[in-house]
NULUMSE-698461 format. One record per residue: residue in one letter; x, y, z of N, C-alpha, C, O in turn. Coordinates in steps of 0.001 Angstrom, whole numbers, plus 500000, padded with zeros to 6 digits. Atoms other than C-alpha are relative to their C-alpha. Example, Ala and Ser with C-alpha at 12.3 -4.5 7.8 and 13.67 -1.06 7.14 Angstrom:
<recs>
a500890498810500000512300495500507800500900501200500000501936501181500665;s499180498810499940513670498940507140499230501090500730499739502198500899;
</recs>
This chain:
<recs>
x500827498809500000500000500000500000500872501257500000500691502075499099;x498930498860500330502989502647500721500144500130498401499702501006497657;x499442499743501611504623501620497153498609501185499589498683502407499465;x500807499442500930501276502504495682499556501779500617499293502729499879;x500391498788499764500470505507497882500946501090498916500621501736497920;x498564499262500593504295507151497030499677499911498485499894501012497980;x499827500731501826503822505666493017498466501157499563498410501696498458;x500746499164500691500585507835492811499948501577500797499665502512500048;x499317498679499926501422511002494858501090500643499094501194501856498909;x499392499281500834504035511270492496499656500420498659500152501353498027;x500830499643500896501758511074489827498837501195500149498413501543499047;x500679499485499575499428513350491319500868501710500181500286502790500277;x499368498542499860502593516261491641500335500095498748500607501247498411;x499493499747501276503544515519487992498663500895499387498667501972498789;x501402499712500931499629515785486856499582501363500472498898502038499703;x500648499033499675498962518702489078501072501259499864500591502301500310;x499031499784500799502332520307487631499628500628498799499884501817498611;x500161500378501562501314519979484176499554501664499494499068502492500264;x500575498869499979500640523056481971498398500329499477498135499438498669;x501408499851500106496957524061481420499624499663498559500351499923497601;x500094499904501423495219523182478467499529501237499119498537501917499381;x500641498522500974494960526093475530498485500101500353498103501139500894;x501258500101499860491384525199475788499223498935500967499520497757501167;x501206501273499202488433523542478036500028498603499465500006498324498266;x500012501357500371488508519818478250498311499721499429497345500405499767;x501024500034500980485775518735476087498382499791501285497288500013500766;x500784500419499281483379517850479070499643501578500670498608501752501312;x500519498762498939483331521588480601498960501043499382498850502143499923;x501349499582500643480363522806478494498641498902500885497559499228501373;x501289500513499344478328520000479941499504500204501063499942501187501659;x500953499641499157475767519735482536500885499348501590501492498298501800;x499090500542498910477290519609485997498888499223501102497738499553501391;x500918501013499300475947516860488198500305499659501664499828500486502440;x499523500069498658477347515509491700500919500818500253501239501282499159;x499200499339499157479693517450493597500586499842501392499681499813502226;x499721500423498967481453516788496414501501500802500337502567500299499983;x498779499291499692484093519746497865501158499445500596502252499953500350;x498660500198499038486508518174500054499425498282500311498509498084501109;x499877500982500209486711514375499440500668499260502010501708499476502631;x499907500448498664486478512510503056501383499294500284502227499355499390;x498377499894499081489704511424505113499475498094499953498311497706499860;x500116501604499812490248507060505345499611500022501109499903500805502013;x500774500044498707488042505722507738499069500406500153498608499923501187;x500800499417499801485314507740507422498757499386499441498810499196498226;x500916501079500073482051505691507388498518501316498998497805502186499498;x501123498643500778479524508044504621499081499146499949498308499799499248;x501194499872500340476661505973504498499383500335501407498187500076501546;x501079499480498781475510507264507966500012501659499739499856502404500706;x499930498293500444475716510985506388499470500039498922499764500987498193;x500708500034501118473465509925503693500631499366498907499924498949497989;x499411500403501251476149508728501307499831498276499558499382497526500424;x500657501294500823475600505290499038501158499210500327502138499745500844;x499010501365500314477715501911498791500973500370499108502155500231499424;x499023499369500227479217503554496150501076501176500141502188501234499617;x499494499492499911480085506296497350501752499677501092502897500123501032;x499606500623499069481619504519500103501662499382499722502784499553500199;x498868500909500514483835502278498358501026501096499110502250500982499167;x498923499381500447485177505189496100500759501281501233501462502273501038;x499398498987498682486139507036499546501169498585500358502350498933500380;x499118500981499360487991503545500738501016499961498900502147500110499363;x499369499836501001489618503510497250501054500630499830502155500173499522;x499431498826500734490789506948496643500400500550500663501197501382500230;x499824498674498887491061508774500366501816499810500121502653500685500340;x498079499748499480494936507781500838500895500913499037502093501180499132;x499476499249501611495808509676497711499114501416500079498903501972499001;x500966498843499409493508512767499407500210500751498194501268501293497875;x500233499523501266492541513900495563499285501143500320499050501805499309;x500823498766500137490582516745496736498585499542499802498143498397499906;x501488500098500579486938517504495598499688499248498475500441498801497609;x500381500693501366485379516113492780498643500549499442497725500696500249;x501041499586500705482811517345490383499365499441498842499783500083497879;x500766500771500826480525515048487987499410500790498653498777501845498654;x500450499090501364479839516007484228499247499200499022499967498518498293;x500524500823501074477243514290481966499422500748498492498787501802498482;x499936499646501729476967514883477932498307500160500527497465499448501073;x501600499728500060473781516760477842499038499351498643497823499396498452;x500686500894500679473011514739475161499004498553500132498133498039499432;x500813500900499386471937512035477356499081500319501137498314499482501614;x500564499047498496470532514284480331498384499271500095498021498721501134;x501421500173499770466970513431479935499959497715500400499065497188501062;x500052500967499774468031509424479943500368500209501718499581499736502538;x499110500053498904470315510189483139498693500761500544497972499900500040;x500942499376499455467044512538484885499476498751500399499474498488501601;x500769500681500008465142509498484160500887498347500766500455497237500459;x498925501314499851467911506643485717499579498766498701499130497621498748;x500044500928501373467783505237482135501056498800500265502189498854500742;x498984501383500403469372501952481695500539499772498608501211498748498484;x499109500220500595470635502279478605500322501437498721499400502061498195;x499526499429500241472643504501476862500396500382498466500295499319497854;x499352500603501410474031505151473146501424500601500312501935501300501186;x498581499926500395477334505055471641500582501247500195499910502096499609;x499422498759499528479566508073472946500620500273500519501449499392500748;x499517500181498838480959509609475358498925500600501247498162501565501217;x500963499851498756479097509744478523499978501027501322499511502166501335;x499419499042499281480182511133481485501588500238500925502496499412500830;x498928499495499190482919512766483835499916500109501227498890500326501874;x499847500033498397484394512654487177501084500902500181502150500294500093;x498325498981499907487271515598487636500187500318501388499483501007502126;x498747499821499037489873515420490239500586501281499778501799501104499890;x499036498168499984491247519451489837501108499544500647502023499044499993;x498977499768499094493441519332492703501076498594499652502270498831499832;x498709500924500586495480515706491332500302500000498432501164499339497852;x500017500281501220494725516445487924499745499160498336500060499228497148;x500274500874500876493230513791486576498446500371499818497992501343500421;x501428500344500412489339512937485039499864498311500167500712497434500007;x500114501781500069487552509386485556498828500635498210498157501645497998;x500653499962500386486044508830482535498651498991499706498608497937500340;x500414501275500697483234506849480632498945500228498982497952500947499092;x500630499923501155482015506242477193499789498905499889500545498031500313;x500853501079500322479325503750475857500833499241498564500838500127497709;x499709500489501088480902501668472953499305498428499520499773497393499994;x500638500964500463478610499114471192499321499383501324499529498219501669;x500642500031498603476496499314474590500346500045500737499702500085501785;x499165501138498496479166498247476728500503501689500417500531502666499668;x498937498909499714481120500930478981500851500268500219501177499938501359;x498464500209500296484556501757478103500373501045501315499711502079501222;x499328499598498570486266503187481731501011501150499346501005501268498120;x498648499014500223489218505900481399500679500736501243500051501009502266;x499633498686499106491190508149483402500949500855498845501743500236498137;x499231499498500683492757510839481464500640501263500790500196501406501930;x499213498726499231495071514232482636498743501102499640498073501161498610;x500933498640500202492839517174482766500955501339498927500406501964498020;x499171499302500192495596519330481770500307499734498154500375500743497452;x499851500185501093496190517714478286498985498903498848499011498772497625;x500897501398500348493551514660477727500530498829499454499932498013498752;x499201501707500179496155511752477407499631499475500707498828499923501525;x500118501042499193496067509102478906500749499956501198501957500194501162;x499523500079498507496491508591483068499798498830500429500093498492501576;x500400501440499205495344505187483404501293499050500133502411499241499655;x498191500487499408497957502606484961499426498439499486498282498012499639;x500290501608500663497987498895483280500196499114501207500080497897501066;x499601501407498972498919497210486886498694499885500384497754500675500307;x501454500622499617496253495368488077499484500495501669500352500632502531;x500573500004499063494238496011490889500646501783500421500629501904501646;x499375498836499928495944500039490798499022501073499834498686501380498691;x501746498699500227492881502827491097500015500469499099498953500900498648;x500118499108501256493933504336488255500064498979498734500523499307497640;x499805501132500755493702500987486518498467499711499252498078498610499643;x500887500041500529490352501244484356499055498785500068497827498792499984;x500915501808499137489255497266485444499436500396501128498251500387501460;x501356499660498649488852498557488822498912501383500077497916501413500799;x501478499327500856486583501358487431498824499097499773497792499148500442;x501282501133500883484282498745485632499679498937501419498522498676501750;x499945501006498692484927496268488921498557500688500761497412500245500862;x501162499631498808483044498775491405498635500744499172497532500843499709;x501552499968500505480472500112488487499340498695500044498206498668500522;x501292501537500277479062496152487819500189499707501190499943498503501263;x500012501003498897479625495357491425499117500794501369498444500241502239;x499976499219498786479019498225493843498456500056500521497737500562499660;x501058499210499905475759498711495560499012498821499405498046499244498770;x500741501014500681474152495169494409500219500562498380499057500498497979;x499844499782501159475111496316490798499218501737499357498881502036498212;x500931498768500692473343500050490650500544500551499282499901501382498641;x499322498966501337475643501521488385499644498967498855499292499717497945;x500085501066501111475115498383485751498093500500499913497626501302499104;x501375499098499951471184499156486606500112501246499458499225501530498654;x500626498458500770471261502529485442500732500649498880500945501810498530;x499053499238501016473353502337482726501411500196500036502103500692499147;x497754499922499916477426502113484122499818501559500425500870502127500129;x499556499072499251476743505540485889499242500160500983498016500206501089;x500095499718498645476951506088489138499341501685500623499432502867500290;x500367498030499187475518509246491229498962500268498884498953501440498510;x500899499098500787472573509468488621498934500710500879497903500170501278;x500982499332499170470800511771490511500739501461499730501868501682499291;x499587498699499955470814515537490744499733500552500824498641500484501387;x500064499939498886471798517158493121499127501759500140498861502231501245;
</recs>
């Protein structure tokens, strides 16, 4: 757990480093959705503060790597499916999860129904995702806690999580 803490803090001073992009990442026109300012501390038990299974698990996940706040972005192209916790989606890209303060985005786009996971840099929109297995920034465990979390509610409503507005 150190290795990995140290292995993504340093990723986290490179990404939050980085220089700005000329222009808005393609997601900052869309419709802004969850929010959450100051990302809870390890240990901290959120579903007695109202928060979900998933939320839960991406606090046990992500808190040692204190990423900051996070802010949710869905393609207003689908808005009225996502209002409605639609279950299914078309081909695209879907929505956003932005990390500011480490510099990264979670992403996820629908491809031939299915939902393709990402993390990319905010700063440039390459690629941030990490090929080791079981590594948070590893796009499997993305897809892992959408089809699993919560008896499967992210797979229920389509592979996104937090459909609700807040």
């Amino acid at each position: 757990m150190k290795k990995f803490l140290a292995a993504f803090a340093a990723l986290a001073f490179v990404l939050s480093s980085s220089p700005s992009l000329a222009a808005d990442p393609y997601w900052a026109k869309w419709t802004q959705t969850i929010k959450l300012d100051m990302f809870p501390t390890c240990g901290v038990n959120v579903l007695g503060a109202g928060g979900d299974d998933v939320l839960q698990e991406t606090v046990d996940t992500y808190c040692g790597v204190k990423p900051g706040g996070y802010q949710g972005y869905v393609n207003p192209k689908v808005m009225d499916i996502y209002k409605k916790k639609g279950k299914k989606y078309p081909d695209g890209k879907l929505a956003v999860l932005e990390f500011k303060q480490i510099g990264v985005a979670f992403t996820t786009d629908i491809v031939n129904g299915k939902p393709v996971y990402g993390v990319v840099k905010i700063a440039d929109g390459t690629s941030a995702a990490s090929n080791e297995k079981n590594h948070p920034l590893n796009p499997e465990v993305c897809a892992t806690c959408h089809h699993n979390s919560q008896d499967g509610v992210c797979r229920k409503h389509g592979y996104i999580c937090g459909n609700r507005m807040n």
